[in-house]
C-alpha positions as CSV (number, residue, x, y, z in Angstrom):
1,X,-58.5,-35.2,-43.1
2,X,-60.5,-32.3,-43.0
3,X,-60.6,-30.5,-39.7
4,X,-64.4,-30.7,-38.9
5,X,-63.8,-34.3,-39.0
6,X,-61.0,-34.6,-36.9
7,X,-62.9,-32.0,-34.4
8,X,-65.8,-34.1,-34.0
9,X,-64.1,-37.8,-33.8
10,X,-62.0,-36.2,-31.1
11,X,-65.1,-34.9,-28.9
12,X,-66.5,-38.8,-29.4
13,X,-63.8,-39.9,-27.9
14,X,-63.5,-37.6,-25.0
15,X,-67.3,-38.2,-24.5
16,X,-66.5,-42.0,-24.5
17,X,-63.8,-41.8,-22.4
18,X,-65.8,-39.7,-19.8
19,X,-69.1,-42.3,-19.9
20,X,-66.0,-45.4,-19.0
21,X,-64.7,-43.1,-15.9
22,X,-68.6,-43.5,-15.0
23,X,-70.1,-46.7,-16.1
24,X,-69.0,-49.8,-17.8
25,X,-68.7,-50.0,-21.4
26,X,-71.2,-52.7,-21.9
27,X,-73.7,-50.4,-20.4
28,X,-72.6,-47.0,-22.2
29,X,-75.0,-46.5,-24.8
30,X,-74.5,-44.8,-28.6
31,X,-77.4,-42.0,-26.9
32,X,-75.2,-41.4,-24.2
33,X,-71.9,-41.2,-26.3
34,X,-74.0,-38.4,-28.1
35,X,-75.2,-36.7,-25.3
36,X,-72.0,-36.3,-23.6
37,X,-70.6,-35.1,-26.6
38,X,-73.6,-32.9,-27.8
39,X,-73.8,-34.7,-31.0
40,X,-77.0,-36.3,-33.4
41,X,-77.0,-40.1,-33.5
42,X,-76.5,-39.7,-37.2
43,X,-73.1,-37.6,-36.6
44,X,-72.2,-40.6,-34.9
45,X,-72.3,-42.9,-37.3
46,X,-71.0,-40.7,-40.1
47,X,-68.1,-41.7,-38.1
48,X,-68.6,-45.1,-36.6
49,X,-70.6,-48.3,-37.4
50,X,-70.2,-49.4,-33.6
51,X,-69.3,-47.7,-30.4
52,X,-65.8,-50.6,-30.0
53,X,-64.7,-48.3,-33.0
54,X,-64.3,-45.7,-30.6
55,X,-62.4,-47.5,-28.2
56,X,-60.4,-49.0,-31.1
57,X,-59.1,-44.9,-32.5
58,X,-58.4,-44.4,-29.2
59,X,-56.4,-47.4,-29.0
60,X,-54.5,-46.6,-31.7
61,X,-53.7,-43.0,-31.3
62,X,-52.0,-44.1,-28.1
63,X,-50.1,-47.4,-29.5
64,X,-48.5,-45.0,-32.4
65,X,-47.2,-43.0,-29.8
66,X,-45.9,-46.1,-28.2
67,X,-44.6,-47.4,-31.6
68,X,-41.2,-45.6,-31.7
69,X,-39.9,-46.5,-28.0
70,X,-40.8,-50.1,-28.6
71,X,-38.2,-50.5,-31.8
72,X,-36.0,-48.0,-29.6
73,X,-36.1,-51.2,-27.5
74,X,-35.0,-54.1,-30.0
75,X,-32.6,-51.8,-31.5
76,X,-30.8,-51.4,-28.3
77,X,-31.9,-53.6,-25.4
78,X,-29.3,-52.6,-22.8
79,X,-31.2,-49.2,-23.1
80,X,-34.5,-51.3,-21.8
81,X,-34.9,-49.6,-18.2
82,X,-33.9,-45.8,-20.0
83,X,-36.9,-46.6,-22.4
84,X,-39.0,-47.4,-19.7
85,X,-38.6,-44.2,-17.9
86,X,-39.3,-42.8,-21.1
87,X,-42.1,-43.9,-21.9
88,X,-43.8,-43.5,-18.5
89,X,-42.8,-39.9,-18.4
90,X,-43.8,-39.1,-21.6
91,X,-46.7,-41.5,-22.9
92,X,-48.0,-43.5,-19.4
93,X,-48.1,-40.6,-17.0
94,X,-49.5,-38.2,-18.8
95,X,-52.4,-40.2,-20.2
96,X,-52.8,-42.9,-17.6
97,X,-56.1,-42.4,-16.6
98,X,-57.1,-43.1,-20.2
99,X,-54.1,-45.7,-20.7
100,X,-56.2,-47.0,-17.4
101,X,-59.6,-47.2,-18.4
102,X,-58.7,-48.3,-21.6
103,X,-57.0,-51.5,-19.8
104,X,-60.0,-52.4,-17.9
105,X,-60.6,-56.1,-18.2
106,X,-63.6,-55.8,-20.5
107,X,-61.5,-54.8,-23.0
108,X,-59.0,-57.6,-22.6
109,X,-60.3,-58.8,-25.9
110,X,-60.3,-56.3,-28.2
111,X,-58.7,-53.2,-26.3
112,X,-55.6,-51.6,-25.7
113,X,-54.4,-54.3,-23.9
114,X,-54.9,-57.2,-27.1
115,X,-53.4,-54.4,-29.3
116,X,-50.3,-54.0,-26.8
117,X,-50.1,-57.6,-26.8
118,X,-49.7,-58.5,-30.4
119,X,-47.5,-55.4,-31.0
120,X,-44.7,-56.6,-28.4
121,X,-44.9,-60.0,-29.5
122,X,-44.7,-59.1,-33.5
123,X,-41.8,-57.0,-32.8
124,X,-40.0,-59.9,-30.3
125,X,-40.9,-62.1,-33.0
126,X,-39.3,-59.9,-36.2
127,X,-36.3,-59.2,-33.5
128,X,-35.7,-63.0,-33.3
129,X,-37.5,-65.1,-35.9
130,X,-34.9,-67.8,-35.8
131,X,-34.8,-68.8,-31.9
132,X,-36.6,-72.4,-30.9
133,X,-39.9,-71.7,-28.7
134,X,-40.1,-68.0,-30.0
135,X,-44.0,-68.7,-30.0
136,X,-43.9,-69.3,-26.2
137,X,-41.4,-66.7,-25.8
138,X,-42.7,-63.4,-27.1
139,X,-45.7,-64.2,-25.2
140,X,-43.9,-64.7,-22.1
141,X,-41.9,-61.3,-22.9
142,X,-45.2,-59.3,-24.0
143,X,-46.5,-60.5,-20.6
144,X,-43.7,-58.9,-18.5
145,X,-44.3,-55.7,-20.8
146,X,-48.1,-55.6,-19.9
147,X,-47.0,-56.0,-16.6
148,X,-45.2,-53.7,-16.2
149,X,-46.9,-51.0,-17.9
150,X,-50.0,-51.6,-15.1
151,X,-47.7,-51.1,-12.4
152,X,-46.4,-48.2,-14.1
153,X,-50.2,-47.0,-14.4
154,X,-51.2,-47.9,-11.3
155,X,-48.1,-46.5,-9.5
156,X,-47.2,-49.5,-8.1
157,X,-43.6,-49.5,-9.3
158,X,-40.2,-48.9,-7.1
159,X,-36.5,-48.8,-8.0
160,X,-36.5,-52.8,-6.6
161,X,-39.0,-53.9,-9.1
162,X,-37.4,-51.7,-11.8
163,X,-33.9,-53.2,-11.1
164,X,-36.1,-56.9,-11.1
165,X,-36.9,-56.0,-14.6
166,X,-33.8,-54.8,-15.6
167,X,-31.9,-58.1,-14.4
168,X,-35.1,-60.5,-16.2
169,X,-34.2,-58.3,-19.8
170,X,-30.8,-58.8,-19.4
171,X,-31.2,-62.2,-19.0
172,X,-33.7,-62.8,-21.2
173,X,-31.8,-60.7,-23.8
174,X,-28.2,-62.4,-23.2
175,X,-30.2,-65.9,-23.6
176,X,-31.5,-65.0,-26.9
177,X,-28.2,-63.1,-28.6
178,X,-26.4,-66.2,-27.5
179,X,-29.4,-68.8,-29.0
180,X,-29.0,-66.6,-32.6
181,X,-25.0,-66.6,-32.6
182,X,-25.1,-70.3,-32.3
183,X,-27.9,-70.7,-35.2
184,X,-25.6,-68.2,-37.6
């Protein structure tokens, strides 16, 4: 991708993510995405159709960074809580006030959050196709994720509620492993 391109989708976004820290996104207007960052209208849409496509790149760039520690996680679930830490010292608390804004209700539809969602359950879901109620299951596991990622953001986590989580994986994991041996 050529460089001018990359240059100007990533002031977009910055000048998105600056009008959400002031105003909701149903009110944030394509004029003042341009404005905050000095762009035309047209430049705009040589690189979006709609402003959500804005919030969807940024979206993305963050759940490719999240990618990697979530098959970290199926490949070894005893590691869960290591992974954890991981990935809120080196994704979640360096970006969390744009993992925060980005998890604003409005967005519950379309978002970060809807994104995270479907991600943890596909991955629960390719991790253990063959279990009865898996529907029901990834949903109540990519719940407990979302969870705990917002606590995480909002720095509302302790070693109590990390230890909480730790026993509910292990649980949840020794449930399943035992569910798949019998179906082998």
């Amino acid at each position: 991708m050529d460089l001018r391109v990359i240059k100007t989708k990533t002031n977009i976004q910055n000048a998105m993510l600056t009008c959400l820290a002031s105003q909701y996104f149903s009110e944030i207007t394509v004029n003042a995405i341009c404005k905050a960052a000095q762009c035309s209208r047209s430049t705009f849409y040589a690189h979006y159709d709609h402003k959500i496509q804005v919030i969807d790149d940024i979206a993305d760039q963050i759940i490719e960074q999240i990618k990697p520690y979530i098959k970290q996680t199926f490949e070894k679930p005893e590691e869960l809580l290591s992974v954890i830490d991981s990935l809120s010292q080196q994704l979640y608390q360096p970006h969390k006030d744009i993992i925060k804004l980005l998890l604003d209700p409005e967005f519950k539809d379309f978002g970060l959050e809807a994104r995270l969602e479907t991600l943890f359950k596909e991955q629960f879901l390719q991790r253990f196709e063959h279990i009865k109620g898996k529907e029901i299951i990834s949903e109540m596991y990519s719940s407990c994720v979302m969870c705990n990622i917002k606590a995480i953001i909002e720095n509302r986590t302790n070693q109590e509620e990390q230890e909480a989580i730790e026993e509910l994986k292990v649980l949840l994991f020794q449930k399943l492993e035992k569910n798949q041996a019998r179906k082998s």
